[in-house]
Backbone as CSV, one residue per row, in Angstrom:
resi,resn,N_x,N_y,N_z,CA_x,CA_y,CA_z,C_x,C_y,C_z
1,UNK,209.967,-30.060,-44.266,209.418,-28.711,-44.434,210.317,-27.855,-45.320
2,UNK,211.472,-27.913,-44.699,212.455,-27.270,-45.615,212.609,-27.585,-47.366
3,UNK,212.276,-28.635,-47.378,212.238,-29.489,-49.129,211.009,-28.631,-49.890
4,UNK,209.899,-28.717,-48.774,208.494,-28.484,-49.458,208.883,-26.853,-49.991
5,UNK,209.256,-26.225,-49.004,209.843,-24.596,-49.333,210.545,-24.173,-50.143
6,UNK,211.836,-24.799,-50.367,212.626,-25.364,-51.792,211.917,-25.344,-52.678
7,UNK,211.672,-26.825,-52.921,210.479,-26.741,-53.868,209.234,-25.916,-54.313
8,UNK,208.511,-25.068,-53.571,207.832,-24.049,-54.041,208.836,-22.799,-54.560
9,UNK,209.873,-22.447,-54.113,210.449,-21.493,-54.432,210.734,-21.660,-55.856
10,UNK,211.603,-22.917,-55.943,212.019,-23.305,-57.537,210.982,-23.740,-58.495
11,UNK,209.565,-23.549,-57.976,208.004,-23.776,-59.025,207.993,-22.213,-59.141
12,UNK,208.267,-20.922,-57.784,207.804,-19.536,-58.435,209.049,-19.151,-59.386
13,UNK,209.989,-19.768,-58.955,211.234,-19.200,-60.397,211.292,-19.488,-61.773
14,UNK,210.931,-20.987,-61.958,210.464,-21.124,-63.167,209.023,-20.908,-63.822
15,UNK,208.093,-20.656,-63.048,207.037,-20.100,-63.546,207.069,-18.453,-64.085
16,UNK,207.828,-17.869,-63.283,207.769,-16.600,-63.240,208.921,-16.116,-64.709
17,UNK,209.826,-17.137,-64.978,210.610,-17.346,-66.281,209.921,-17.789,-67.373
18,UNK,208.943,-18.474,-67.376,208.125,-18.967,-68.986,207.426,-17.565,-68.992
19,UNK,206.706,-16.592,-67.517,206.078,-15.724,-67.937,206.814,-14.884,-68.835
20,UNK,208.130,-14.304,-68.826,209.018,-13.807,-69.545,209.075,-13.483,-70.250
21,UNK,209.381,-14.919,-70.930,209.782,-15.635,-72.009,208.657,-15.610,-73.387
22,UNK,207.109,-15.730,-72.650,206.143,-15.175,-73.751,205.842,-13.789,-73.739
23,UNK,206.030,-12.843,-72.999,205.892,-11.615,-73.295,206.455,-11.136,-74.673
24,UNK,205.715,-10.529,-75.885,206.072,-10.297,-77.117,207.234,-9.018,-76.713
25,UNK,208.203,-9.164,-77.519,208.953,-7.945,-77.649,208.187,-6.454,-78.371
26,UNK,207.430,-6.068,-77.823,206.704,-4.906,-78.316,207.547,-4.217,-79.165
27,UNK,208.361,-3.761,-78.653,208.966,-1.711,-79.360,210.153,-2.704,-80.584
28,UNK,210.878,-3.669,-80.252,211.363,-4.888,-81.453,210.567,-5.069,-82.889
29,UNK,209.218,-5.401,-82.411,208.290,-5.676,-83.359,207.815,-4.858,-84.417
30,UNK,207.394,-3.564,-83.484,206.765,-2.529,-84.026,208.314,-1.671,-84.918
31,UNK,209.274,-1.604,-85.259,210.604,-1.101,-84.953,211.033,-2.301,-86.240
32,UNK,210.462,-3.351,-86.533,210.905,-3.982,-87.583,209.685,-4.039,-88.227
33,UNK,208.221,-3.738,-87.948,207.363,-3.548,-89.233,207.208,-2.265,-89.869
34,UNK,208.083,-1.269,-89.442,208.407,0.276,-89.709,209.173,-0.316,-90.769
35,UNK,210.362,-1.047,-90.586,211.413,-1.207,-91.238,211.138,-1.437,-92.591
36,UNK,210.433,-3.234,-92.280,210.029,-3.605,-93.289,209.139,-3.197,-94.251
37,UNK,208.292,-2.393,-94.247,207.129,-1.476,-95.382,207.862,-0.740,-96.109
38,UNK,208.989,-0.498,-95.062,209.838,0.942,-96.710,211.098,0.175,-96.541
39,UNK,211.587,-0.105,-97.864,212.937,-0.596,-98.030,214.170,0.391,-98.166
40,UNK,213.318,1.373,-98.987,214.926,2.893,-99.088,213.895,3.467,-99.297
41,UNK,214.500,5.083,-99.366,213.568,6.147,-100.051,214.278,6.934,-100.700
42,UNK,214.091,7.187,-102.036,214.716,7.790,-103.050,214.801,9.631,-102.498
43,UNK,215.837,10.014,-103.075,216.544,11.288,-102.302,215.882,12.265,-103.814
44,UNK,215.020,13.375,-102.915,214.503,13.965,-104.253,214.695,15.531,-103.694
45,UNK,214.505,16.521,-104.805,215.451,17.663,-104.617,214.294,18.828,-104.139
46,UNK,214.685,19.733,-103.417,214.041,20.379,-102.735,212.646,21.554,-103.742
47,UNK,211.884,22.230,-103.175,210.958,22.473,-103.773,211.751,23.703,-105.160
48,UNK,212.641,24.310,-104.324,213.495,25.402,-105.507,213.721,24.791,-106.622
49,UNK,213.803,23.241,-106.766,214.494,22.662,-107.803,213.638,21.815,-108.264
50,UNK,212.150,21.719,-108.162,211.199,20.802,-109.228,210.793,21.724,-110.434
51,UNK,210.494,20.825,-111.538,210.448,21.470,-112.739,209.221,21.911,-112.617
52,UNK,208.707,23.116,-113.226,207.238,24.015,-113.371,206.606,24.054,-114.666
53,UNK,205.258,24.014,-115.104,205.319,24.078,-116.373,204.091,24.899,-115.878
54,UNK,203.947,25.768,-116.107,202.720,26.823,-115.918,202.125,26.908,-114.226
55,UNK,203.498,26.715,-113.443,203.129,26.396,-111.991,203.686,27.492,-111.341
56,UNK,203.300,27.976,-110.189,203.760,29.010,-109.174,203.323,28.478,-107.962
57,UNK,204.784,28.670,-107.376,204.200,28.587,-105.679,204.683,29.465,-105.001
58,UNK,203.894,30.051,-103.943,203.466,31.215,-102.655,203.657,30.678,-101.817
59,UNK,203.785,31.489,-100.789,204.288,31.451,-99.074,202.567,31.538,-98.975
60,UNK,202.121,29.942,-97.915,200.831,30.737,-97.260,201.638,30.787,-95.639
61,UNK,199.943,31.242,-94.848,199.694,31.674,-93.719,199.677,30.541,-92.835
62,UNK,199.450,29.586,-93.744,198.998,28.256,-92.825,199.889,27.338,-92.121
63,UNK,199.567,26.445,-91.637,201.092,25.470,-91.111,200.567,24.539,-90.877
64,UNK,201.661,23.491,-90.689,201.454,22.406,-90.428,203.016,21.631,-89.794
65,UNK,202.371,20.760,-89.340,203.694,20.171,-88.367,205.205,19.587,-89.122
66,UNK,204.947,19.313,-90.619,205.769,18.819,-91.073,206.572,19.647,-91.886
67,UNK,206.241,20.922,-91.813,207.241,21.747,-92.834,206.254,23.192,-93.060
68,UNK,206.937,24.155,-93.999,205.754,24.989,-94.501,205.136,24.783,-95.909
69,UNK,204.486,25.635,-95.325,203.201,25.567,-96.348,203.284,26.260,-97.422
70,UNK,203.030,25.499,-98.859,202.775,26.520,-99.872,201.938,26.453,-101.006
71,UNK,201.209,27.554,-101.528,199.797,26.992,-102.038,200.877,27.133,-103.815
72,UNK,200.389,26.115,-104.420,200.400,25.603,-105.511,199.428,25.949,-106.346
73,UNK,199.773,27.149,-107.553,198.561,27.244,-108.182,198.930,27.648,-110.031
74,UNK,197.968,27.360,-110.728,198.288,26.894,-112.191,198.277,28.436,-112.448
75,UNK,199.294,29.152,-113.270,199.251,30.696,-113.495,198.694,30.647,-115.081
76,UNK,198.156,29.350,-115.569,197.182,29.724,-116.819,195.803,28.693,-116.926
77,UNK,195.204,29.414,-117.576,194.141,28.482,-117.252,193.580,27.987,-118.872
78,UNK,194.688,27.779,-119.935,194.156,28.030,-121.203,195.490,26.770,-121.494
79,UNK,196.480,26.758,-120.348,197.497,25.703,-120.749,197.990,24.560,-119.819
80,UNK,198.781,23.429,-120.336,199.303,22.450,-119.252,199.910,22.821,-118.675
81,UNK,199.606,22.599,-117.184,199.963,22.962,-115.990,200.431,21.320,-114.604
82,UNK,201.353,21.347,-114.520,201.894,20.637,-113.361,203.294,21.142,-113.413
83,UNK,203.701,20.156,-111.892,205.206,20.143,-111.513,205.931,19.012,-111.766
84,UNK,206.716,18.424,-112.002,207.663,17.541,-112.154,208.925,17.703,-111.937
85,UNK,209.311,16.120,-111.430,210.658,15.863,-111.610,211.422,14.903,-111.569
86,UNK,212.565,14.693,-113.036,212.348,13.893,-113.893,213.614,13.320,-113.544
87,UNK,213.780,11.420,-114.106,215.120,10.638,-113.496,215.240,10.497,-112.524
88,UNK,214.491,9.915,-111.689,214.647,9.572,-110.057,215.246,8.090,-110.396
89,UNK,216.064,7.762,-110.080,216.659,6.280,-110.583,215.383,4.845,-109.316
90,UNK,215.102,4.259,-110.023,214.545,3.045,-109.345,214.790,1.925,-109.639
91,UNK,214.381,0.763,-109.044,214.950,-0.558,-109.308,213.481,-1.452,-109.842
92,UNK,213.799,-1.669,-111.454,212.527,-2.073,-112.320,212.219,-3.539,-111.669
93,UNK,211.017,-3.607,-111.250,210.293,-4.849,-110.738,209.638,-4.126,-109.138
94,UNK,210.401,-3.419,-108.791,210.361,-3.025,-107.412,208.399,-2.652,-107.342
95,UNK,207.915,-1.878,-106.234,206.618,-1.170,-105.829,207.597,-0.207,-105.296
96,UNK,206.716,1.237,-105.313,207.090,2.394,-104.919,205.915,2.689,-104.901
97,UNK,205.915,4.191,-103.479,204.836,5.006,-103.637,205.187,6.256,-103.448
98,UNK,204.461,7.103,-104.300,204.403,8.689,-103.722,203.831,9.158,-102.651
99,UNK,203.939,10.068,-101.959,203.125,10.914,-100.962,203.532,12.208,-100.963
100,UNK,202.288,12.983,-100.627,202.797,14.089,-100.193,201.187,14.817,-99.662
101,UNK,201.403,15.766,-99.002,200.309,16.265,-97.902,199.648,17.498,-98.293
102,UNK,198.794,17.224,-98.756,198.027,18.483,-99.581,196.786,18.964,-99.143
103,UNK,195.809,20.061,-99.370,194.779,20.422,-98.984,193.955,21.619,-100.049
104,UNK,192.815,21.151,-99.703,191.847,21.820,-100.757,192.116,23.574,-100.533
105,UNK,192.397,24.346,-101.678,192.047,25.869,-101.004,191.454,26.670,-101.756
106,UNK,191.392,27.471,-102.543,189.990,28.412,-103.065,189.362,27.863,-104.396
107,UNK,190.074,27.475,-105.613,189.698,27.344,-106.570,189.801,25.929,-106.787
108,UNK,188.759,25.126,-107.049,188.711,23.801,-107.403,189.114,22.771,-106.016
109,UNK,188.963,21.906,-106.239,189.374,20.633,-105.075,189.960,19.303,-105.286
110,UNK,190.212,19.263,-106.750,190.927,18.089,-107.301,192.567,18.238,-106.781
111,UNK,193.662,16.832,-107.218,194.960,17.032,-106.938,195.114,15.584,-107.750
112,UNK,196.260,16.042,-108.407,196.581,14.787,-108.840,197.608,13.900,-109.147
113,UNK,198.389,12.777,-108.481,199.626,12.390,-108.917,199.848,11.581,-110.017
114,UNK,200.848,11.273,-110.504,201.163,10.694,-111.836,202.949,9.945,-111.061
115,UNK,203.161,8.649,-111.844,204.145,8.151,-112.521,204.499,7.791,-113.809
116,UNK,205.328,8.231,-114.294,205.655,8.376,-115.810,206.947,7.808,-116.523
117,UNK,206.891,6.501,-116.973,207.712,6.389,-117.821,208.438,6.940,-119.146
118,UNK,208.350,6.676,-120.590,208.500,6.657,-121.694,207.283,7.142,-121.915
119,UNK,206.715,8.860,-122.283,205.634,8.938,-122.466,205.001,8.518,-123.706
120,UNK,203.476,7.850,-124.061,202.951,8.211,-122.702,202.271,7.285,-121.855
121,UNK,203.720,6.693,-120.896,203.346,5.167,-120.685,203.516,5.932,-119.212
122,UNK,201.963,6.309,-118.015,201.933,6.657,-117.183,200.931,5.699,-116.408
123,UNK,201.021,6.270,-114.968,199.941,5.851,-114.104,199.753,7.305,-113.461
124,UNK,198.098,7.273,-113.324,197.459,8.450,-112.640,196.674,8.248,-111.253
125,UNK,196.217,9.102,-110.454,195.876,9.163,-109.570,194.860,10.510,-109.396
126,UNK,193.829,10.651,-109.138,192.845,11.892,-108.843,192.293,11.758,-107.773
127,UNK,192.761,13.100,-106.868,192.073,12.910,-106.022,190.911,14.321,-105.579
128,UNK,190.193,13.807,-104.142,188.922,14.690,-104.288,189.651,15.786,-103.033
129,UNK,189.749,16.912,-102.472,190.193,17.160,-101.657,189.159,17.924,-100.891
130,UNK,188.022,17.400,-101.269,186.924,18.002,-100.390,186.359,17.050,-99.984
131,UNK,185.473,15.979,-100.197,185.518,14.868,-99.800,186.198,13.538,-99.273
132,UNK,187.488,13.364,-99.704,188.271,13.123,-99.113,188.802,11.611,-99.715
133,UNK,188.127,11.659,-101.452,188.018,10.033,-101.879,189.155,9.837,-103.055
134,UNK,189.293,9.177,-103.676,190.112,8.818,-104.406,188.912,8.648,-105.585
135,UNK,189.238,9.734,-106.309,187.822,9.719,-108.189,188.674,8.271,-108.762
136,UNK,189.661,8.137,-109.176,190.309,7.421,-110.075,191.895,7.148,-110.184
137,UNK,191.936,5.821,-110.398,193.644,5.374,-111.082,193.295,4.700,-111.883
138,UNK,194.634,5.474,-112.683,194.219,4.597,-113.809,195.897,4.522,-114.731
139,UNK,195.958,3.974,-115.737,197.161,3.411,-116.017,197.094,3.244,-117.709
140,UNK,197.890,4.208,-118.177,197.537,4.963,-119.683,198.748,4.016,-120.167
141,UNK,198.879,4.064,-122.077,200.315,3.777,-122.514,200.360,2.495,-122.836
142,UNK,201.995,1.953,-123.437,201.879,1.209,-123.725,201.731,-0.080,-122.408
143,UNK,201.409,-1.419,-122.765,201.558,-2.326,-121.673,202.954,-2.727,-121.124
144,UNK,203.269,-2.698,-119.629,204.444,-3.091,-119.132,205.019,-2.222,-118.305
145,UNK,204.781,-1.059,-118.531,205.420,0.423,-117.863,204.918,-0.099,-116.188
146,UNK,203.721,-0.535,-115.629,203.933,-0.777,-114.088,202.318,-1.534,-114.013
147,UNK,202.335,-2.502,-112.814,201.400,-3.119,-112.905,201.087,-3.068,-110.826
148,UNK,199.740,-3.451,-110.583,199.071,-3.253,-109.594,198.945,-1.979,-109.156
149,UNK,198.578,-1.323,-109.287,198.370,0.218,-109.105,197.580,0.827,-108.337
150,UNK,197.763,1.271,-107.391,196.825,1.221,-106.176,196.767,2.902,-105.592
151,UNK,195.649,3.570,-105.331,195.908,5.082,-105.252,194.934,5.194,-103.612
152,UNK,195.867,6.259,-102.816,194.903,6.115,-101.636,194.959,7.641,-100.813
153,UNK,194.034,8.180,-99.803,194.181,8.985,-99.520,193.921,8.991,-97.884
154,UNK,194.289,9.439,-97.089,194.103,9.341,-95.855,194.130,11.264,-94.976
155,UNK,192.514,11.100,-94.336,192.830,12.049,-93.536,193.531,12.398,-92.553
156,UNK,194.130,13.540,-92.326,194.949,13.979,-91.337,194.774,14.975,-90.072
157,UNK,193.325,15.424,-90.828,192.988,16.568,-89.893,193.108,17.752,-90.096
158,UNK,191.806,18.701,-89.960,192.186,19.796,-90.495,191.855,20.120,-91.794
159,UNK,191.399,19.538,-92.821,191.230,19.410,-93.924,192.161,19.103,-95.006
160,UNK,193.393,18.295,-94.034,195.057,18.334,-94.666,194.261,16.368,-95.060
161,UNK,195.089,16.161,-95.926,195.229,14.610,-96.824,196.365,14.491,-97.116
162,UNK,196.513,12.938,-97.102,198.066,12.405,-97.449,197.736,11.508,-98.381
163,UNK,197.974,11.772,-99.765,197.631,11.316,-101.034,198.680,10.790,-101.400
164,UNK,198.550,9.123,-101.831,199.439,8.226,-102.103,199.128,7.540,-102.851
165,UNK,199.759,7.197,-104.339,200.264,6.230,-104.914,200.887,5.690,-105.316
166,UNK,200.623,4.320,-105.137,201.927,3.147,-105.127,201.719,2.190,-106.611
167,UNK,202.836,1.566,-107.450,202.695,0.494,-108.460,203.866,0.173,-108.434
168,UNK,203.734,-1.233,-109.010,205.206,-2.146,-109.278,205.693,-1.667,-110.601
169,UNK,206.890,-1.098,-110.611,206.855,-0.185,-111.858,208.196,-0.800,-112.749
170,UNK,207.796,-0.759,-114.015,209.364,-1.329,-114.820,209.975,-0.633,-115.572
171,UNK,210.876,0.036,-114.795,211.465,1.185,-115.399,213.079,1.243,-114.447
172,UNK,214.119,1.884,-115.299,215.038,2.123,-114.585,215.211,3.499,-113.524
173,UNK,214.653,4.153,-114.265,213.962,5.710,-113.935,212.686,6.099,-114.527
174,UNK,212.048,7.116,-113.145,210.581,7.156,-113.312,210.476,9.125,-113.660
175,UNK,209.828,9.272,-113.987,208.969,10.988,-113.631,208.119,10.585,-112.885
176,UNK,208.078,12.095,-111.911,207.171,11.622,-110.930,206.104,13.208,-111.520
177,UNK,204.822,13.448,-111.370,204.077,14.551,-111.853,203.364,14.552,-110.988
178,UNK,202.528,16.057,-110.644,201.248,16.638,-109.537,201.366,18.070,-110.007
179,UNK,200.338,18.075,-109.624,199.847,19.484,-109.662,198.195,19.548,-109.540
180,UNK,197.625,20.696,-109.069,196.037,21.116,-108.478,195.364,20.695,-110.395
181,UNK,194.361,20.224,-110.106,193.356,19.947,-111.507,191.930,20.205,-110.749
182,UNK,191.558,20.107,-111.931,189.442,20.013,-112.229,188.871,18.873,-112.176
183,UNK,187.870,19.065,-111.643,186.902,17.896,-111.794,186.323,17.428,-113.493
184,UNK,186.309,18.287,-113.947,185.827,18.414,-115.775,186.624,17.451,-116.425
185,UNK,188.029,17.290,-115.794,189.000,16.393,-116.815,188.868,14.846,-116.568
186,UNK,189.285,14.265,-117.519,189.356,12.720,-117.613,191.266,12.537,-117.075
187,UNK,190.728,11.277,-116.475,191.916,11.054,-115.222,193.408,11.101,-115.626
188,UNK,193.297,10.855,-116.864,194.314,10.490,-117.842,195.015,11.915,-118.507
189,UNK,193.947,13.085,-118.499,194.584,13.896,-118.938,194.573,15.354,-117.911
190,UNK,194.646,14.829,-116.668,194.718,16.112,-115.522,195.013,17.199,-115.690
191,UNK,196.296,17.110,-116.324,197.627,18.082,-116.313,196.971,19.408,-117.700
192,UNK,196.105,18.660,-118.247,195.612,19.643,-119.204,194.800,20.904,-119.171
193,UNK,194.765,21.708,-120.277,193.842,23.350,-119.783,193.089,22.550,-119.088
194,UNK,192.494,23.704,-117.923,191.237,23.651,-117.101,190.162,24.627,-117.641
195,UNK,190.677,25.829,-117.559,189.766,26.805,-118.159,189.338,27.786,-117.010
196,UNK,190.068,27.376,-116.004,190.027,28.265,-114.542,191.771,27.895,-114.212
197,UNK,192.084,28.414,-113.164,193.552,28.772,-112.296,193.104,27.623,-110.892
198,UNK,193.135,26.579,-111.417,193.032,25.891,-109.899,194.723,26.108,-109.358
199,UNK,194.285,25.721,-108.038,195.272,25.726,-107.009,194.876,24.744,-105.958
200,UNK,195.761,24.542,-104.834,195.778,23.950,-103.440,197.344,24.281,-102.732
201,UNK,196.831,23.893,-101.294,197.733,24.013,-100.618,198.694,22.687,-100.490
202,UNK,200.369,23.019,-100.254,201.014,21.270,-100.123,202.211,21.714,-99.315
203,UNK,202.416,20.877,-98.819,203.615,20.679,-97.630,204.349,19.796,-98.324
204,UNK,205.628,21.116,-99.000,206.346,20.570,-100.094,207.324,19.393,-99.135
205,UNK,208.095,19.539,-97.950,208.771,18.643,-97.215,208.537,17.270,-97.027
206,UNK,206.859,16.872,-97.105,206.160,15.679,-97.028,205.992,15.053,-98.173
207,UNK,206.646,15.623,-99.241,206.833,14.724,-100.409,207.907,13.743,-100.067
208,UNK,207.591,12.339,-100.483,208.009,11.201,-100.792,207.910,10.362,-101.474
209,UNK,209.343,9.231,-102.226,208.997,8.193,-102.791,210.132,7.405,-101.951
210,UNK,209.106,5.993,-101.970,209.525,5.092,-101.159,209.205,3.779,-101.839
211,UNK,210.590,2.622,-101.761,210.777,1.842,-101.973,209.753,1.076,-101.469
212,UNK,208.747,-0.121,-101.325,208.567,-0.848,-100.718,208.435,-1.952,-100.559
């Protein structure tokens, strides 16, 4: 009797050890596929210090969880208008993507990012900020500046979007460009007169570029 008791005890110990043993390491897993999607993220300079070319930004009313808010808007409507900022050092062959968290607000509903080599060897991105789609990428210039080019937008709620694009880019250093556009323009040339003062709102803090 005593053997048989033994013996069941040492069948619930090792049973109860293989159960263990396959349990996935959850918070491990999840904690190394964070890891792995972004390799570094390039250190970029605060909103006081991006370059303007017919750009102004305002304190709004609005908020959001990741920083404040400030509406972005073109102060001519007869000239090129975006923000930039230029020499972010990267590693040529690599993929990188931009982001940053923007939202439609009175005039127009377009937004648009750019990567920019040796102009005018760019990749573009347009997006819709009322619908919520991605119009176009597209990839101007000579051949070689960056290849697979992929542009995406994701809702957040609220009428807030997190507009991202990513390409394998060959460059030692990139320009990175955005600023509010029109629907009227061709994808390639965003940044150009509109013929109105578009604007939008952006949560300058949620800008990023990331290795991946």
């Amino acid at each position: 009797m005593k053997k048989i008791i033994l013996l069941l005890v040492v069948a619930i110990i090792f049973s109860c050890k293989n159960s263990k043993q396959k349990e996935p390491p959850q918070d491990i897993f999840e904690t190394q596929s964070v890891s792995d999607s972004i390799l570094s993220t390039v250190s970029l300079p605060s909103i006081d210090n991006w370059g303007r070319n017919n750009i102004e930004f305002t304190s709004s009313q609005e908020t959001h969880p990741m920083g404040p808010v400030s509406t972005i808007s073109r102060v001519s409507k007869n000239e090129s208008a975006y923000v930039s900022i230029d020499n972010l050092p990267v590693y040529s062959g690599s993929t990188y993507r931009l982001s940053v968290v923007v939202k439609k607000f009175k005039n127009d509903k377009n937004f648009a990012l750019r990567f920019q080599g040796i102009y005018p060897n760019r990749v573009d991105a347009v997006y819709d900020l009322e619908t919520g789609i991605v119009k176009e990428v597209l990839l101007s210039g000579a051949d070689g500046m960056a290849q697979d080019q992929i542009a995406t937008i994701e809702h957040l709620g609220g009428g807030w979007y997190m507009c991202s694009l990513s390409a394998n880019l060959f460059n030692d250093y990139v320009r990175v460009v955005m600023g509010p556009t029109t629907n009227k323009l061709k994808t390639g040339l965003w940044e150009t007169r509109t013929g109105k003062k578009s604007n939008a709102l952006i949560v300058a803090n949620s800008l990023k570029l990331d290795e991946l």
